[in-house]
C-alpha positions in Angstrom: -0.7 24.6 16.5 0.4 21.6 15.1 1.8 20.0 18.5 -2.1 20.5 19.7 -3.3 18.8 16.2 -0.9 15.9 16.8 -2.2 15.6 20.4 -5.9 15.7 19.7 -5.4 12.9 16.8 -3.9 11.0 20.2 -6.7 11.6 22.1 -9.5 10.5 20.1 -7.6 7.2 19.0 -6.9 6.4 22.8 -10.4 7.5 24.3 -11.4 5.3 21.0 -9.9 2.2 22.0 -10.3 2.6 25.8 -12.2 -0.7 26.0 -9.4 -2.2 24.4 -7.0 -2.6 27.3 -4.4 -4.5 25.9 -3.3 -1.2 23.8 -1.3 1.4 25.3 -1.4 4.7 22.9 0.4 7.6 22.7 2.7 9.6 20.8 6.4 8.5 19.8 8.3 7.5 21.5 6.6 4.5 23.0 8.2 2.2 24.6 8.3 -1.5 23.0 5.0 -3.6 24.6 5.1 -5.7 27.2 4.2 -9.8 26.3 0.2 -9.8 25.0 0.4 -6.0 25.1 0.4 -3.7 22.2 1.2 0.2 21.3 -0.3 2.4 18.9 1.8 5.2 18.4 0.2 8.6 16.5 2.3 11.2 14.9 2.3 13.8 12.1 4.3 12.7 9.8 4.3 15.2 6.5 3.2 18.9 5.9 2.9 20.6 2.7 1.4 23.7 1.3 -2.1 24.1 0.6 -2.7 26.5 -2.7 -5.9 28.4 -2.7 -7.3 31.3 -3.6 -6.6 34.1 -0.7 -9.5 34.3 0.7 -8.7 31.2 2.3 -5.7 32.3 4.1 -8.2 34.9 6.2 -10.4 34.0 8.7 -12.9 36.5 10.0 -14.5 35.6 14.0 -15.4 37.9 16.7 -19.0 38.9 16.8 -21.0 41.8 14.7 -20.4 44.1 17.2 -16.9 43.5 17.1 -15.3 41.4 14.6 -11.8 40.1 13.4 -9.3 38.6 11.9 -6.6 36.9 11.6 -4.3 35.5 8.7 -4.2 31.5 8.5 -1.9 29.2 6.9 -3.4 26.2 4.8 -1.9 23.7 5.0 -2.6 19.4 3.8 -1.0 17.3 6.1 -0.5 13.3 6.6 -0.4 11.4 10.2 0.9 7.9 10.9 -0.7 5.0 13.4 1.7 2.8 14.0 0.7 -0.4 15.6 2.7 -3.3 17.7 1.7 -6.2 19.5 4.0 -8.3 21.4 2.7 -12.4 21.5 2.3 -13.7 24.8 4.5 -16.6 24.2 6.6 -17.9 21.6 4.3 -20.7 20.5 3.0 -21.0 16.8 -0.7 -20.0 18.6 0.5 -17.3 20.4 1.9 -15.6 17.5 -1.6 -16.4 15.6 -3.6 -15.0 18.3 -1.2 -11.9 18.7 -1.1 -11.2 14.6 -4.8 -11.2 14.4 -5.4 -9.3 17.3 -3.1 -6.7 15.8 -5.3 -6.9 12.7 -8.5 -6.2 15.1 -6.9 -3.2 16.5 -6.2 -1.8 12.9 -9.7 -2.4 11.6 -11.5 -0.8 15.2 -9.0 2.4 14.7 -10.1 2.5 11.1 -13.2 2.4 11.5 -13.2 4.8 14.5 -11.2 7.5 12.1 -13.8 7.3 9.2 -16.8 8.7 11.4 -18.0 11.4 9.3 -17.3 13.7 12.0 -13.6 13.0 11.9 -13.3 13.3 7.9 -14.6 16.8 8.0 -12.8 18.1 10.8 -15.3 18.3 13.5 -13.6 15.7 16.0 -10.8 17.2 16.0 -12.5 20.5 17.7 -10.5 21.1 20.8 -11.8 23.1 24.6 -10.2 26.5 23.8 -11.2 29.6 22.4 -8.5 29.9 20.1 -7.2 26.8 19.3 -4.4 27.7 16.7 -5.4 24.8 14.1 -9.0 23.8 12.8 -9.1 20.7 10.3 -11.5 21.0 7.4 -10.1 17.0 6.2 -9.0 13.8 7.2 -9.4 10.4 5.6 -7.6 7.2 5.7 -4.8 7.3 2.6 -3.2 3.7 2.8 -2.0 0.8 5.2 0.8 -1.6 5.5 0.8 -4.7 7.5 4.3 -6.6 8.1 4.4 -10.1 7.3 6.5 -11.3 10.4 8.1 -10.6 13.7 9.8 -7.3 13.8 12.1 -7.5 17.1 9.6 -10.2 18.5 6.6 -7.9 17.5 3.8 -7.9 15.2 3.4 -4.1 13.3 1.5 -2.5 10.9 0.5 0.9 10.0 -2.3 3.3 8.9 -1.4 6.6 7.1 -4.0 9.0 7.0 -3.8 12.9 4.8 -6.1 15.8 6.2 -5.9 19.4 5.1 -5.7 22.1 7.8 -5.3 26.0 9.0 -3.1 26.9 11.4 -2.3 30.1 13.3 -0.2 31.7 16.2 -2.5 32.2 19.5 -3.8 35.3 20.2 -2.8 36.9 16.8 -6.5 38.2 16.1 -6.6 42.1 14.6 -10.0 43.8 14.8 -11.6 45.0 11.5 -14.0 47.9 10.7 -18.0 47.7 10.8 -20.3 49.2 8.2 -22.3 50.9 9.9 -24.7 52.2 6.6 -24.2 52.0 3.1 -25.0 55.2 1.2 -25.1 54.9 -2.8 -24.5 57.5 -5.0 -25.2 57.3 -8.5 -22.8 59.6 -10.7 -22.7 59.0 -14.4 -18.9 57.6 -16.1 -17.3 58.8 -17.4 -17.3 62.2 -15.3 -17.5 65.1 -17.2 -14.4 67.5 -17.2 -13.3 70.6 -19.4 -9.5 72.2 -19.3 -9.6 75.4 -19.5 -6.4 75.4 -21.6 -4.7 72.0 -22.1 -1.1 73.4 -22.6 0.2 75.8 -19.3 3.9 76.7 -19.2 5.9 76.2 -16.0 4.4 78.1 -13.3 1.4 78.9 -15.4 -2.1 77.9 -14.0 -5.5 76.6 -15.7 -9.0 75.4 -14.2 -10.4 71.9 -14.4 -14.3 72.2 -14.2 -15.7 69.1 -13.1 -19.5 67.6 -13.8 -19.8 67.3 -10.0 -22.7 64.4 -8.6 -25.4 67.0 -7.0 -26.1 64.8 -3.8 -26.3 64.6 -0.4 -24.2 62.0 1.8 -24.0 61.0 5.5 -21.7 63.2 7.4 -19.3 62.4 10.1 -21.6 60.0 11.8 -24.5 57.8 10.4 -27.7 59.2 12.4 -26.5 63.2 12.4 -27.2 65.2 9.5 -26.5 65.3 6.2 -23.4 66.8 4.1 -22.7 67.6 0.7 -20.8 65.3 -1.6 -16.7 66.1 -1.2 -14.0 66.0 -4.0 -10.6 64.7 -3.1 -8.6 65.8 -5.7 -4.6 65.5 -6.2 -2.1 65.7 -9.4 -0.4 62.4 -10.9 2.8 62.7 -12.8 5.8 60.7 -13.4 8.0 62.5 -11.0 8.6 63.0 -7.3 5.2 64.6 -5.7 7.8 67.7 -4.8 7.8 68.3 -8.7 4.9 67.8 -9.9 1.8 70.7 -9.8 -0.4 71.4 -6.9 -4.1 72.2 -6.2 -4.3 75.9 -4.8 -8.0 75.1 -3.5 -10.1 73.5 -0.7 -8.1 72.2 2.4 -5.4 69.2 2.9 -6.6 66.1 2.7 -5.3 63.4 5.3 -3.0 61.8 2.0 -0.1 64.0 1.1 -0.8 65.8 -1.7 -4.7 65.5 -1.6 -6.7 68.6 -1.4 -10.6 68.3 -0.2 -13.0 70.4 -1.8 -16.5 71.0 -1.4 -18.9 70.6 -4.0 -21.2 73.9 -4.2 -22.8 74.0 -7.7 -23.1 71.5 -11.0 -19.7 73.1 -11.9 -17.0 72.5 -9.8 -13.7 74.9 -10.7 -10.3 72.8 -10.2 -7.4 75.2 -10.4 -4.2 73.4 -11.4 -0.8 75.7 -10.7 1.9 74.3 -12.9 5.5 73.7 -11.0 8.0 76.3 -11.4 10.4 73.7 -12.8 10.9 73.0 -17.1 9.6 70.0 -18.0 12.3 69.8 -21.2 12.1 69.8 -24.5 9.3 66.8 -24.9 7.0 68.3 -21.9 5.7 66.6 -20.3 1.7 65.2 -19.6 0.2 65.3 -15.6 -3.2 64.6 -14.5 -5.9 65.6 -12.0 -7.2 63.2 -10.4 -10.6 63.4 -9.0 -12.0 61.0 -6.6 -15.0 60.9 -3.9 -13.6 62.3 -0.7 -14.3 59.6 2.5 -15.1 61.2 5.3 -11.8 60.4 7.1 -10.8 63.4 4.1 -9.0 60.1 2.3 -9.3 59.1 -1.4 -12.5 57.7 -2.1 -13.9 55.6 -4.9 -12.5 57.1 -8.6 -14.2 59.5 -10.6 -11.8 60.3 -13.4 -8.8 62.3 -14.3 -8.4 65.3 -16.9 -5.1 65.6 -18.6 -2.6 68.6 -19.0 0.5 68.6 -20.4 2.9 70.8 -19.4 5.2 73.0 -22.6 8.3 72.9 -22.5 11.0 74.9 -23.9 
């Protein structure tokens, strides 16, 4: 990930300044340059998160066949050129020559790093299907040049900040494909009637729902058509062991979720109260009423009808 970045940024700065022959690049640590020879070495030298929204922090790939995804890390980074060059003599002209030559070098690598491919990430596009980084920034931030000998060597240096997503290799997870999109229109809210609002422990009542009157697609896209599915279940503000049941339909792949078949535009709910006294207060549960997927999950939300339970 980051070891690869570092390396790449290397790369292109050495193949860069290949002409260039008095420079020997690499990343620290370099060893000190030879008389009239110089060093540029390249390393990261800061990270820091990247806020965004969390979209960014998923990246989807694969083909439409079969796609997916894995979760990226943003991140804004800064890199470090350091430069040296060693005069070939120690003569007033040698050090002239050596300190502008120096100079040269920072200005061709400058100007090599602000191709517009490098600022938006391109260059930094590496031979492997899944790299582990891709850089969407990177732009020169600031320079120093010293103003004498340091240990018989010219120096300078060029800091550059770039913003970039990194990942683990090979941690790719594959993600659904639509394979139709059916609308249904069903007027909100859904239309439901209680039978009788108040039900005493182990007492019963009938929810009677506006059910949508449509067709969907079954269990694959091209077979035939089914009729639309309920999944229904109870809410309450106690353990799913204590709260009422649906005594209808079949189990849905949820615990607690019963799927039932919609066979008329009035679809009879019954609702069995828990055995169980709510107390003195009561106490309110709903049935919930969703569109059954066909994996028999919760679909999208339809409504809920209250009843409250009496107690004594």
């Amino acid at each position: 990930m980051l070891g690869d970045l570092e390396r790449k940024l290397a790369a292109v700065v050495a193949d860069g300044v290949a002409a260039r022959t008095h420079l020997a690049v690499g990343i620290a640590p370099l060893d000190a340059p030879d008389l009239g020879k110089g060093t540029i070495t390249v390393g990261l030298s800061e990270v820091a998160p990247d806020p965004g929204f969390a979209p960014s922090k998923l990246e989807v790939g694969g083909t439409a066949a079969s796609p997916n995804s894995r979760r990226v890390l943003p991140l804004g980074f800064k890199a470090a050129l350091s430069f040296m060059l060693r005069p070939a003599a120690d003569t007033a002209a040698a050090h002239g020559d050596a300190r502008a030559l120096m100079l040269e070098d920072m200005a061709a690598v400058a100007h090599l790093l602000s191709d517009p491919g490098m600022n938006t990430g391109g260059g930094f596009a590496i031979a492997a299907p899944d790299p582990g980084f891709s850089v969407q920034e990177f732009a020169l931030d600031s320079g120093a040049i010293q103003s004498g000998l340091q240990s018989g060597n010219y120096a300078g240096q060029l800091h550059y900040r770039g913003r970039a997503e990194v990942w683990p290799t090979g941690a790719q997870s594959p993600e659904g494909v639509i394979q139709a999109v059916d609308p249904l229109i069903v007027p909100l809210p859904l239309g439901l009637r209680v039978a009788d609002a108040g039900v005493r422990p182990g007492g019963s009542t009938t929810v009677t729902v506006d059910a949508p009157q449509a067709q969907r697609i079954g269990a694959t896209v091209n077979g035939p058509r089914a009729v639309v599915r309920l999944a229904v279940s109870v809410l309450a503000d106690v353990p799913p062991a204590q709260r009422g049941t649906i005594p209808a339909g079949v189990a849905g792949a949820e615990t607690g979720t019963r799927i039932l078949t919609v066979s008329g535009p009035g679809l009879a709910v019954p609702y069995q109260a828990p055995a169980g006294n709510p107390g003195p207060s009561g106490r309110i549960e709903y049935v919930a009423v969703h569109l059954a997927t066909t994996a028999n999950t919760t679909g999208v939300f339809l409504g809920a009808a209250a009843i409250r339970l009496l107690g004594s």
